[in-house]
mmCIF file of the C-alpha atoms, coordinates in Angstrom:
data_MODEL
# 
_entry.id   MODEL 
# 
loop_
_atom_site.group_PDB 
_atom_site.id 
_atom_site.type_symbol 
_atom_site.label_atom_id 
_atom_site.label_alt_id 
_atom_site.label_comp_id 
_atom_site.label_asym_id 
_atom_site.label_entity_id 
_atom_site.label_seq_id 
_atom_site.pdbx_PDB_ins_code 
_atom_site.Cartn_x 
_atom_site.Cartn_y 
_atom_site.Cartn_z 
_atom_site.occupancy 
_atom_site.B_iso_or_equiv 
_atom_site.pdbx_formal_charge 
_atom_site.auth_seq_id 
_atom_site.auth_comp_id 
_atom_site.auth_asym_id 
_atom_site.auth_atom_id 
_atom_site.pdbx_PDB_model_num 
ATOM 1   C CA . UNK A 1 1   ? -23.176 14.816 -29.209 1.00 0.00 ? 1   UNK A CA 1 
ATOM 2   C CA . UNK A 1 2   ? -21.113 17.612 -27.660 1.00 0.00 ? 2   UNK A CA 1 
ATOM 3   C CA . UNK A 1 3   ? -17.620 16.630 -26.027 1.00 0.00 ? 3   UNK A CA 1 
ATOM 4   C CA . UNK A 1 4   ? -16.488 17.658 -22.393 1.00 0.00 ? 4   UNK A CA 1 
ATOM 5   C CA . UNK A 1 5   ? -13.339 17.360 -20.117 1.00 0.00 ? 5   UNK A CA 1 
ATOM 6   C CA . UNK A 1 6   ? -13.265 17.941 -17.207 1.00 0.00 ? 6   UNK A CA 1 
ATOM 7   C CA . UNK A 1 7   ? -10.552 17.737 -13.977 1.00 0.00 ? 7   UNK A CA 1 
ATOM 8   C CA . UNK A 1 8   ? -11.448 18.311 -10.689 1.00 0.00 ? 8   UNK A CA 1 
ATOM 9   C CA . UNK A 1 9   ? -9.034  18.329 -7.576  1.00 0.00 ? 9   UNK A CA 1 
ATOM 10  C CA . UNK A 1 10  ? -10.299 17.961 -3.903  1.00 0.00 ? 10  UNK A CA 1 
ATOM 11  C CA . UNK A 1 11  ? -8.550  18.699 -0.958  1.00 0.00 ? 11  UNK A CA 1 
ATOM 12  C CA . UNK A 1 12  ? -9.828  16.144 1.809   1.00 0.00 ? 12  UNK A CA 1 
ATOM 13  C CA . UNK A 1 13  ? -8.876  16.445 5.566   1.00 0.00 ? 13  UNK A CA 1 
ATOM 14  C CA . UNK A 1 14  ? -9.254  12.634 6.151   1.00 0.00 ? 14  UNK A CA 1 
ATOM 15  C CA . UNK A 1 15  ? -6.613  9.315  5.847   1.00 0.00 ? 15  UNK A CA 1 
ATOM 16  C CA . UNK A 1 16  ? -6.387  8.241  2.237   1.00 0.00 ? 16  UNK A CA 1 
ATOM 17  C CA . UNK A 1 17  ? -8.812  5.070  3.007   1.00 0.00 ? 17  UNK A CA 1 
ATOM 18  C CA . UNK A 1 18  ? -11.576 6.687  4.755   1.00 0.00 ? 18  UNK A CA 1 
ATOM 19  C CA . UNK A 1 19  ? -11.597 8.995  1.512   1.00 0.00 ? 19  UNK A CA 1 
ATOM 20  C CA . UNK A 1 20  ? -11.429 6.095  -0.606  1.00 0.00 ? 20  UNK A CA 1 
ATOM 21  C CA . UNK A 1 21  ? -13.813 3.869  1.419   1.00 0.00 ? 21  UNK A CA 1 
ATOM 22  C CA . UNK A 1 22  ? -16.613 7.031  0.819   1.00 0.00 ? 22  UNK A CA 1 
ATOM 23  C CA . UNK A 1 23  ? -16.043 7.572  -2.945  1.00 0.00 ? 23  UNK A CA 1 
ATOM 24  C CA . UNK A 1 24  ? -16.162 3.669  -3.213  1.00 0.00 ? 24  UNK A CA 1 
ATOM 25  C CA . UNK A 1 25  ? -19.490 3.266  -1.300  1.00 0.00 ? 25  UNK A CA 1 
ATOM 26  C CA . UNK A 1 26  ? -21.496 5.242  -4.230  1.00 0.00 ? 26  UNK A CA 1 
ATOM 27  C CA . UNK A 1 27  ? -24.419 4.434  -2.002  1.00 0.00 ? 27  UNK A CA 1 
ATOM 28  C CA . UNK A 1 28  ? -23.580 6.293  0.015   1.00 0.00 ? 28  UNK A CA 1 
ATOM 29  C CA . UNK A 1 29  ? -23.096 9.101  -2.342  1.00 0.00 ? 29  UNK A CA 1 
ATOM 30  C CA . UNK A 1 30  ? -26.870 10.997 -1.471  1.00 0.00 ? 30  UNK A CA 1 
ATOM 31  C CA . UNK A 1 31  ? -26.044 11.359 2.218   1.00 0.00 ? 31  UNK A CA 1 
ATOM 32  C CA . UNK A 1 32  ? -22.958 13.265 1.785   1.00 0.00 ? 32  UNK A CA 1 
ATOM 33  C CA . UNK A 1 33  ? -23.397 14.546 -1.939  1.00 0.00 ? 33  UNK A CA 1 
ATOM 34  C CA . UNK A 1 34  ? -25.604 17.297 -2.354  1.00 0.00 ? 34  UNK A CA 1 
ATOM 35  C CA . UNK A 1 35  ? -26.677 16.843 -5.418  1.00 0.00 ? 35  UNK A CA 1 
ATOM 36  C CA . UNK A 1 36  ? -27.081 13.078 -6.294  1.00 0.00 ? 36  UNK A CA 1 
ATOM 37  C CA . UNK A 1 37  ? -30.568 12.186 -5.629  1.00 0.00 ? 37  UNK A CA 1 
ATOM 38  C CA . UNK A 1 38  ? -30.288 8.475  -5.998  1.00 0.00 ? 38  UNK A CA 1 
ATOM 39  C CA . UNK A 1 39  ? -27.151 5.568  -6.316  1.00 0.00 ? 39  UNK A CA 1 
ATOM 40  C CA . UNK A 1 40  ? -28.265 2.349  -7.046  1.00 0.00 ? 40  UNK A CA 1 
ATOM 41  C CA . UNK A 1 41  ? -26.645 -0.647 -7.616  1.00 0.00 ? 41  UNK A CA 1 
ATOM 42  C CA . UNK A 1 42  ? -27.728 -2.663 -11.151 1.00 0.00 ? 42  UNK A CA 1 
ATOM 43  C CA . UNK A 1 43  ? -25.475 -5.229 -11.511 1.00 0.00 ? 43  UNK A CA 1 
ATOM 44  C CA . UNK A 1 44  ? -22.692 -6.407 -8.399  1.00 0.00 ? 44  UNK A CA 1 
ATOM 45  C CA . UNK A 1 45  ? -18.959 -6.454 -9.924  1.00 0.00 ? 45  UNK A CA 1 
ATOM 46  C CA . UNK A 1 46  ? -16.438 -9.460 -8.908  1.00 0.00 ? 46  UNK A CA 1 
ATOM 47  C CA . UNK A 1 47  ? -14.383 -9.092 -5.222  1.00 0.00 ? 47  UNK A CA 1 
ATOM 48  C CA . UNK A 1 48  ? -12.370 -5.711 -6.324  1.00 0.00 ? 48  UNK A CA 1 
ATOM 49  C CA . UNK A 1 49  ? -16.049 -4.035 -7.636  1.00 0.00 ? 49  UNK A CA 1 
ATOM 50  C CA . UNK A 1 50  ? -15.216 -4.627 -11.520 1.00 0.00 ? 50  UNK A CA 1 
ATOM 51  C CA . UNK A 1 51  ? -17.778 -5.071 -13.511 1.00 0.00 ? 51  UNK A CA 1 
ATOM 52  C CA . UNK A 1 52  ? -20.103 -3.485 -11.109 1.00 0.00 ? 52  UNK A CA 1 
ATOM 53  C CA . UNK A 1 53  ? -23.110 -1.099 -12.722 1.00 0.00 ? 53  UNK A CA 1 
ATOM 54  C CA . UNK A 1 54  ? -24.815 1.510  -10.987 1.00 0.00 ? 54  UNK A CA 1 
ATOM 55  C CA . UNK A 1 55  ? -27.716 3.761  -12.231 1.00 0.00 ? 55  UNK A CA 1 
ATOM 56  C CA . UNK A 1 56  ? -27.203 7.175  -10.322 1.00 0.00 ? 56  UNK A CA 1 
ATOM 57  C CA . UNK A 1 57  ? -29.833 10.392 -10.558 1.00 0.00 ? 57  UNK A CA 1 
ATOM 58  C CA . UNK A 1 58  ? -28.259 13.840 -10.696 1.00 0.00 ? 58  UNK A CA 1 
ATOM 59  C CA . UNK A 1 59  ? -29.789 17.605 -9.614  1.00 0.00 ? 59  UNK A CA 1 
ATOM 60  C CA . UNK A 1 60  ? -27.847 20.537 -10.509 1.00 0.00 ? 60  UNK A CA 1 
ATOM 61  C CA . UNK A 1 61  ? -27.662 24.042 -9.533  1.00 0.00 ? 61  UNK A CA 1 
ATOM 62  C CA . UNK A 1 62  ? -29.019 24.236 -13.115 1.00 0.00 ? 62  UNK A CA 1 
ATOM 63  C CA . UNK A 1 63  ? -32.900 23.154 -13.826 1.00 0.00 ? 63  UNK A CA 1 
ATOM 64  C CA . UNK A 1 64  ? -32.485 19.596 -14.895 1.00 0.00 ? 64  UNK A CA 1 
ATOM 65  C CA . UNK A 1 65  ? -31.503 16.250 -13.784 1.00 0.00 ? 65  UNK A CA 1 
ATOM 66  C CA . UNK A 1 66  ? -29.397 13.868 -15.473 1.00 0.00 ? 66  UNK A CA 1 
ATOM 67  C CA . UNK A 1 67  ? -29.474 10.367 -15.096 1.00 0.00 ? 67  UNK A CA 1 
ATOM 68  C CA . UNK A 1 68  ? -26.917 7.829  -16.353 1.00 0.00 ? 68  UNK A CA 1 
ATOM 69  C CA . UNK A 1 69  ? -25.341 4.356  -15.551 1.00 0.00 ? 69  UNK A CA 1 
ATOM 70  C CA . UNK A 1 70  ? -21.734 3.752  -14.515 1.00 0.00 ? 70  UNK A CA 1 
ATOM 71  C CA . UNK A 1 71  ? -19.577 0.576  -15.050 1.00 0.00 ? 71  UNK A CA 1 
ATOM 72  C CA . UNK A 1 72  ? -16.799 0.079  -12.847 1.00 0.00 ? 72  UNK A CA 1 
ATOM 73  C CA . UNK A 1 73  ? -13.629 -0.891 -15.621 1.00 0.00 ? 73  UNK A CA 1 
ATOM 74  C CA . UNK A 1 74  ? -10.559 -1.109 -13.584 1.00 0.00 ? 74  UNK A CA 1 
ATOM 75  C CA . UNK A 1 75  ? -9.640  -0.661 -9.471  1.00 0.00 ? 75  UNK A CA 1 
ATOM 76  C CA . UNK A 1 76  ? -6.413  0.076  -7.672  1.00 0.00 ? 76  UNK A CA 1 
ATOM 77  C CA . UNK A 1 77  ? -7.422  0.005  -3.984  1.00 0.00 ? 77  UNK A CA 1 
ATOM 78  C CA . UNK A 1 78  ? -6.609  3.260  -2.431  1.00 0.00 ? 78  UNK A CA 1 
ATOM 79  C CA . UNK A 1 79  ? -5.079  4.075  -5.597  1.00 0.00 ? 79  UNK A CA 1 
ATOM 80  C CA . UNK A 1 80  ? -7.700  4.554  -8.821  1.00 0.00 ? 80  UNK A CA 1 
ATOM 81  C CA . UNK A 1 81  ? -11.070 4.019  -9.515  1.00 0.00 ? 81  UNK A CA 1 
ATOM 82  C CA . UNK A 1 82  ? -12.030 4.097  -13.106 1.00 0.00 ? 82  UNK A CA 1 
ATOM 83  C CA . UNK A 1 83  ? -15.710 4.032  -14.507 1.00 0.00 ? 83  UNK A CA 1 
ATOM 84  C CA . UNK A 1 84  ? -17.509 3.887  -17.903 1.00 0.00 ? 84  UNK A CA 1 
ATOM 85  C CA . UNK A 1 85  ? -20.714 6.240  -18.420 1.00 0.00 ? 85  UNK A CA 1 
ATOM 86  C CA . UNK A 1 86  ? -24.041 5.342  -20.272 1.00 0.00 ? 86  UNK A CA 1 
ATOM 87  C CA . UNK A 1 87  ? -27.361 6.691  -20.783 1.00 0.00 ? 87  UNK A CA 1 
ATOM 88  C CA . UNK A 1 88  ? -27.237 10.920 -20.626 1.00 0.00 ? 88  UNK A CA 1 
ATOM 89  C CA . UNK A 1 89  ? -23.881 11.081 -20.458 1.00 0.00 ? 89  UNK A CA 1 
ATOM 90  C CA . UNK A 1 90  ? -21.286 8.571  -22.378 1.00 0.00 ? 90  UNK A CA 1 
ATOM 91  C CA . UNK A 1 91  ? -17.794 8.629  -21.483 1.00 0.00 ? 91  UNK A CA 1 
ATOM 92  C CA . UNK A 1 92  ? -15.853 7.766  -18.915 1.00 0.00 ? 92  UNK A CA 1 
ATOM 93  C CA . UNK A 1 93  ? -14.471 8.695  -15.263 1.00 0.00 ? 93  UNK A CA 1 
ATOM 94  C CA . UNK A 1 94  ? -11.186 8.155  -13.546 1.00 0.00 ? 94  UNK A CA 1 
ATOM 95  C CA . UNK A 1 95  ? -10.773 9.237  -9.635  1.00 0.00 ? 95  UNK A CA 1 
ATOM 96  C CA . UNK A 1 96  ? -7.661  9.419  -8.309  1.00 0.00 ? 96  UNK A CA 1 
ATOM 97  C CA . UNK A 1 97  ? -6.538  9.389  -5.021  1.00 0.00 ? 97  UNK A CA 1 
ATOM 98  C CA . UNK A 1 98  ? -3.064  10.676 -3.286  1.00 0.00 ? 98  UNK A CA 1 
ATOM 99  C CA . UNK A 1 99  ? -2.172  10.956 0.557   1.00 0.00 ? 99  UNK A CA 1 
ATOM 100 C CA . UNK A 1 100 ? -1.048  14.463 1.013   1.00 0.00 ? 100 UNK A CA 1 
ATOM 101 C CA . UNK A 1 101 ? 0.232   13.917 5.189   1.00 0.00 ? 101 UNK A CA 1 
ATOM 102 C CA . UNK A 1 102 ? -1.177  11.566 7.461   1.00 0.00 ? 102 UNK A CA 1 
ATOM 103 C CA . UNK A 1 103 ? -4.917  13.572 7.603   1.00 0.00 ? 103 UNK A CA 1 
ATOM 104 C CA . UNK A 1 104 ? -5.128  15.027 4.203   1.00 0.00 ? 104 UNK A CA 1 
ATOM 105 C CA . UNK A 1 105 ? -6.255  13.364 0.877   1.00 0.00 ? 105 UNK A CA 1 
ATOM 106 C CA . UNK A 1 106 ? -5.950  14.999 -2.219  1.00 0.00 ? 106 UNK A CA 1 
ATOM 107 C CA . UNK A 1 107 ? -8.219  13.362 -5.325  1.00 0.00 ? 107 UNK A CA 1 
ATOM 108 C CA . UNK A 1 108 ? -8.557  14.028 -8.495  1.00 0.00 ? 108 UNK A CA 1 
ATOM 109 C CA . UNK A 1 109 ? -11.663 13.244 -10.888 1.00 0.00 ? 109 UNK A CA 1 
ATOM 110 C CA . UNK A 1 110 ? -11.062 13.281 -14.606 1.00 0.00 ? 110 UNK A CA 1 
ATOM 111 C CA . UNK A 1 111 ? -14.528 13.444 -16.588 1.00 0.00 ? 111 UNK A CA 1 
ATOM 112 C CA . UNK A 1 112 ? -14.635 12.942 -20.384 1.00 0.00 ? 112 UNK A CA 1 
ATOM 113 C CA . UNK A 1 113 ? -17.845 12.744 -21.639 1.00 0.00 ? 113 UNK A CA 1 
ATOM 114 C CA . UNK A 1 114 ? -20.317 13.682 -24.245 1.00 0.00 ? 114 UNK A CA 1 
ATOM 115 C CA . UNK A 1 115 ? -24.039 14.505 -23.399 1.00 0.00 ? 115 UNK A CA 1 
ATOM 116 C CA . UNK A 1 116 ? -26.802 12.690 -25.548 1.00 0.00 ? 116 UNK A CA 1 
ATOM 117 C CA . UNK A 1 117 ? -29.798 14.406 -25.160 1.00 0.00 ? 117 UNK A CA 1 
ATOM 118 C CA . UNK A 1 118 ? -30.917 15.970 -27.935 1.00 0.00 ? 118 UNK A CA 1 
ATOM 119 C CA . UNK A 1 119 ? -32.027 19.762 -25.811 1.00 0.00 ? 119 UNK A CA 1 
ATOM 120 C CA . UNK A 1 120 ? -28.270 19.660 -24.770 1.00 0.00 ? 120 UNK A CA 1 
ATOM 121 C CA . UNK A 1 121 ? -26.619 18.986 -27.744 1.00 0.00 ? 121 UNK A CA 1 
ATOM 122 C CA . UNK A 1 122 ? -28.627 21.677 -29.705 1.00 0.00 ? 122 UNK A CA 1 
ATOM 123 C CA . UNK A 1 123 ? -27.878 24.563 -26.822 1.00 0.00 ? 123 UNK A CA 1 
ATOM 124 C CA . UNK A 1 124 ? -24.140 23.288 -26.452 1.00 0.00 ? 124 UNK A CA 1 
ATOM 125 C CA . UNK A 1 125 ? -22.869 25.781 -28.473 1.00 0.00 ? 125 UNK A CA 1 
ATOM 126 C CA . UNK A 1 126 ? -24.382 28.796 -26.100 1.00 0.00 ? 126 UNK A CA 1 
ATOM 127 C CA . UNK A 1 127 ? -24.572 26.286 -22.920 1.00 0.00 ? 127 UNK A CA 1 
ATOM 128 C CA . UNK A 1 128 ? -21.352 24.898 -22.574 1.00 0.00 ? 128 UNK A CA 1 
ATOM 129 C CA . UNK A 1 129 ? -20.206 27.890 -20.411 1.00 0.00 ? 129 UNK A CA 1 
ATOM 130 C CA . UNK A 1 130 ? -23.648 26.913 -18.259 1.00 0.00 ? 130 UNK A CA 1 
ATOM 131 C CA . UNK A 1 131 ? -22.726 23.062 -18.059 1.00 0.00 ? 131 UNK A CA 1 
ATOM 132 C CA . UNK A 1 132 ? -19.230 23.923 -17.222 1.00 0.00 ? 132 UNK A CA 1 
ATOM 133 C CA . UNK A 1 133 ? -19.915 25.955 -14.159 1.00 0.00 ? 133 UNK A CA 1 
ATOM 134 C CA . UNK A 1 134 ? -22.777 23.516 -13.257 1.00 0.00 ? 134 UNK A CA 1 
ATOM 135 C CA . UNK A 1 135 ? -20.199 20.982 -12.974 1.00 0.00 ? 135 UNK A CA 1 
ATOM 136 C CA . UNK A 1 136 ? -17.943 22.645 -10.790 1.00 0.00 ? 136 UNK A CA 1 
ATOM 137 C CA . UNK A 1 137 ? -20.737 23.565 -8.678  1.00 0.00 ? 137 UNK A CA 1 
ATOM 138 C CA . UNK A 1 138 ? -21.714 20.199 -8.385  1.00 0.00 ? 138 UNK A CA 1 
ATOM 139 C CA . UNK A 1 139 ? -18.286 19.085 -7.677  1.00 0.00 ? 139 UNK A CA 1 
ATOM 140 C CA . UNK A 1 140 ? -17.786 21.760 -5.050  1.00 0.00 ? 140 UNK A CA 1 
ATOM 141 C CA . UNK A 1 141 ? -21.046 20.323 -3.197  1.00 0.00 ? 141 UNK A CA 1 
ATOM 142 C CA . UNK A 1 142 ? -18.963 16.926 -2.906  1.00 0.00 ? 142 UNK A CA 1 
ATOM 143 C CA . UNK A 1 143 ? -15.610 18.176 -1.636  1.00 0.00 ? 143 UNK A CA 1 
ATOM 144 C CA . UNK A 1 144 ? -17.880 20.237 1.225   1.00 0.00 ? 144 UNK A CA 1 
ATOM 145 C CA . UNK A 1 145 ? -19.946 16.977 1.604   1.00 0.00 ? 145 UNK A CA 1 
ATOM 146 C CA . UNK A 1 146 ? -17.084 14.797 1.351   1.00 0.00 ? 146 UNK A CA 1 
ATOM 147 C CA . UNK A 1 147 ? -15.017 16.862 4.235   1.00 0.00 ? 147 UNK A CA 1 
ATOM 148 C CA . UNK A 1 148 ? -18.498 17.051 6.252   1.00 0.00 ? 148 UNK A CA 1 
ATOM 149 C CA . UNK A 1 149 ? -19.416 13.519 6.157   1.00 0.00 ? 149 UNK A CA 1 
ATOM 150 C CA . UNK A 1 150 ? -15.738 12.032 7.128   1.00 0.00 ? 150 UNK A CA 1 
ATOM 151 C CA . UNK A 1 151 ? -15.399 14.597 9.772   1.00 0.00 ? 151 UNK A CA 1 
ATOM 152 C CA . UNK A 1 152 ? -18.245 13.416 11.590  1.00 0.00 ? 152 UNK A CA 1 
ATOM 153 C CA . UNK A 1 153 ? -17.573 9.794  11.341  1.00 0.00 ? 153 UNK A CA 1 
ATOM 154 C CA . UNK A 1 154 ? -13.835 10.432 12.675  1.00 0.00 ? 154 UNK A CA 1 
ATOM 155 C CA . UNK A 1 155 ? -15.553 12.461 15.533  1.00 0.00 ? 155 UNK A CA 1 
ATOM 156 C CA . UNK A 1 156 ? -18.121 9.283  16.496  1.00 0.00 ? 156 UNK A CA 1 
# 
C-alpha cells in the first residue's frame, strides 16, 4: 500500500452553516461535485450522523474511478467532521470548517490515506506525482461546485 497526505483549503462565499449543511448532505455531493458519480447511504449513524456509512463512486480527471466507503467517527456541528475510509482507499478524513466574515467560509480537508489496489500500488512510485495533481483537480471541482451550488440556493 502506498501512503498519501493530503490538505486542502477552500475559500467559500457562503455563512459557515450553509457550507456545513452541503458538505454534511454527502447526497448531495453529485449535484454540486463534479466528479463524484454516486453517494449512497449504507448504514444511518445516531442523531449527530456517527456511525453513519456511505459507499461513494469517484471519476477523476485521470482514467479511473475509485470507489470506497466512509464511516462517520466523530462530529462537531459547524465545527469538524471526521470520517474513516474503506475499500480503495483506507485512511481517514477530517473537514474543517472556520467562518472567515459573515459570507465567507474557509474549510479545510485533511486526507491521509493509502490506496489498495494492486495497479496503484505497483505505479506509485512513478504515479504519485499523477495521483497528487488528480486530487487537487478533483478538489478544485468541489470548491467551484461548492461556491456554485450555495450561490444559487442563497439567490432562490
Amino acid at each position: 500500500m502506498s501512503d498519501y497526505e493530503f490538505v486542502t483549503t477552500w475559500n467559500i462565499n457562503a455563512p459557515l452553516e450553509k457550507v456545513y449543511a452541503a458538505i454534511e448532505d454527502a447526497n448531495s455531493w453529485p449535484v454540486w461535485w463534479r466528479g463524484v458519480l454516486g453517494s449512497e447511504e449504507l448504514k444511518p449513524g445516531d442523531a449527530n450522523g456517527i456511525g453513519a456509512i456511505r459507499r461513494s463512486v469517484w471519476k477523476s480527471a485521470l482514467p479511473y474511478q475509485l470507489e470506497f466507503d466512509s464511516e462517520v467517527m466523530l462530529v462537531e456541528k459547524n465545527k469538524l467532521i471526521e470520517i474513516r475510509a474503506f475499500g480503495h482507499l483506507d485512511g481517514k478524513g477530517i473537514w474543517q470548517f472556520e467562518a472567515v466574515g459573515d459570507d465567507t467560509t474557509r474549510v479545510r480537508y485533511d486526507w491521509t490515506v493509502k490506496t489498495t489496489k494492486q495497479w496503484m500500488n505497483i505505479l506509485s512510485p512513478i504515479a504519485r506525482p499523477l495521483f497528487r495533481w488528480n486530487h487537487d483537480v478533483i478538489m478544485g471541482w468541489g470548491e467551484e461546485g461548492l461556491n456554485r451550488y450555495l450561490a444559487g440556493h442563497q439567490a432562490s
